[in-house]
N, C-alpha and C positions, 0 to 999 in steps of 0.2 A: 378808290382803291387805297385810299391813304389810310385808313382807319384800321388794316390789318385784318388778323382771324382770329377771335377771340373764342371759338367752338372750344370744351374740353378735350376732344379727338384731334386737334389739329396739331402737329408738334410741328414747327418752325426746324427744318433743317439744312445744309447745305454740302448735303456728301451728293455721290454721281446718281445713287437712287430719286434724292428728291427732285435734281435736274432733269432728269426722264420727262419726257412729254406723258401727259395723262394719257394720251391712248395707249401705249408702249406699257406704262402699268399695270394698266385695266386688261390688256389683249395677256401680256406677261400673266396675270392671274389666273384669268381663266384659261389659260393651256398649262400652268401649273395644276388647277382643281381637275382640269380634263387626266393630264397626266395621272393623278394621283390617284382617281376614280376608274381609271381600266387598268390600274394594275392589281394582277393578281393575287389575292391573299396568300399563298402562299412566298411568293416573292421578297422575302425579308429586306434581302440587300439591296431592293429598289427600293424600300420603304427608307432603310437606311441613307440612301442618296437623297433622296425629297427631303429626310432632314438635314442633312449636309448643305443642303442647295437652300432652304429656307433660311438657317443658320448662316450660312452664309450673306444672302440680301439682308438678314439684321444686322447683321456685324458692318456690313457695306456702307448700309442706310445711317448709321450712327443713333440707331432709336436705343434705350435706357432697354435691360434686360430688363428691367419691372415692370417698365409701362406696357411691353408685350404681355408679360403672366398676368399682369390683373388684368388685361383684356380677353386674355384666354380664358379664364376661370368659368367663360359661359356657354364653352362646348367640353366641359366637363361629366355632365351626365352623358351626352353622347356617346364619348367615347367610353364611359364605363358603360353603357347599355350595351354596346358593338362589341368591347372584351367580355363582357362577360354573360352575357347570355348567346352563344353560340346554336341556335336552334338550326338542324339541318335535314334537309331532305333530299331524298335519294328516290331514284326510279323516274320513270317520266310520267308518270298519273296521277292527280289531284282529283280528291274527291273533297266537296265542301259539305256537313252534314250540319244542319242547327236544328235545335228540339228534333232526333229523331230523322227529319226529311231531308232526303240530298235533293241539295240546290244547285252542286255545277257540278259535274265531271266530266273533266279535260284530258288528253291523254295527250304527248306531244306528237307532233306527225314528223320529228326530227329527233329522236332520243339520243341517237350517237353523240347529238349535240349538247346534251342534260348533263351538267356542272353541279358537283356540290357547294349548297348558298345557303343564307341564312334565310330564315321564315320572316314575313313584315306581316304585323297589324297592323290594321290602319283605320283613319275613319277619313273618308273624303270631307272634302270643304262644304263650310252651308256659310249663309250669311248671318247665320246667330251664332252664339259661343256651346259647342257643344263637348259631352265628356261621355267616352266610352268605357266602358267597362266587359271586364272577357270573366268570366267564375267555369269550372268547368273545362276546362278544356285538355282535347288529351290527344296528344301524338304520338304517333307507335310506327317504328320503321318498319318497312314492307309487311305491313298486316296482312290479314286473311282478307279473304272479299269477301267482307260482310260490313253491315251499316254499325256503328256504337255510338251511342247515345246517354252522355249522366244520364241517370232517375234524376227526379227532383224530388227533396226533401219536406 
């Protein structure tokens, strides 16, 4: 243990955050991420607290504002994807149509319960590197009930 920590992420400190037992960190974390992730979008001023309270454990910890932002800089696209593409859906019935043929329709068997949320693409996990692409695609709040389908050019 003599030889120290020579990682580039490792910052040598001695405020009351670095003396925290690592489980206390780690547990402190994720019930902050827990916190963070069931509050409400609508909720500003709980948003505004988690940055108080974040803000605060840096200020605590005695970590450099800089060394924070350059490590942020790599949930940047995130957050500009989550401001600003706002896609949302209302009703409680999902219909999935690709080229033309419906592939799932769901309807909730709890709608009282149906939240306005944002839409996710996704592509599940494989074991090769794969890349999706979406062309086409078209969402319409409370359509008609009928199937729509681009033409293809």
């Amino acid at each position: 243990m003599g030889a120290g920590h020579a990682h580039p992420l490792y910052v040598h400190g001695h405020s009351r955050v670095h003396q925290l037992a690592p489980e206390v960190k780690v547990a402190g974390a994720v019930a902050f991420v827990f916190a963070v992730a069931v509050t409400p979008r609508e909720a500003v001023w709980a948003f505004a607290v988690h940055a108080a309270v974040l803000a605060g454990t840096i200020a605590c910890s005695g970590v450099r504002g800089r060394f924070i932002a350059s490590r942020l800089t790599v949930i940047v696209p995130f957050v500009a994807f989550a401001l600003f593409i706002p896609f949302v859906a209302t009703g409680e019935r999902i219909r999935h149509v690709i080229n033309g043929q419906l592939v799932a329709d769901w309807s909730d068997p709890k709608p009282e319960l149906c939240e306005t949320g944002p839409i996710g693409l996704q592509l599940h996990s494989n074991t090769v590197p794969q890349e999706l692409h979406f062309r086409g695609l078209i969402l319409t709040v409370d359509p008609e009930d009928k199937l729509v389908t681009v033409e293809k050019e």
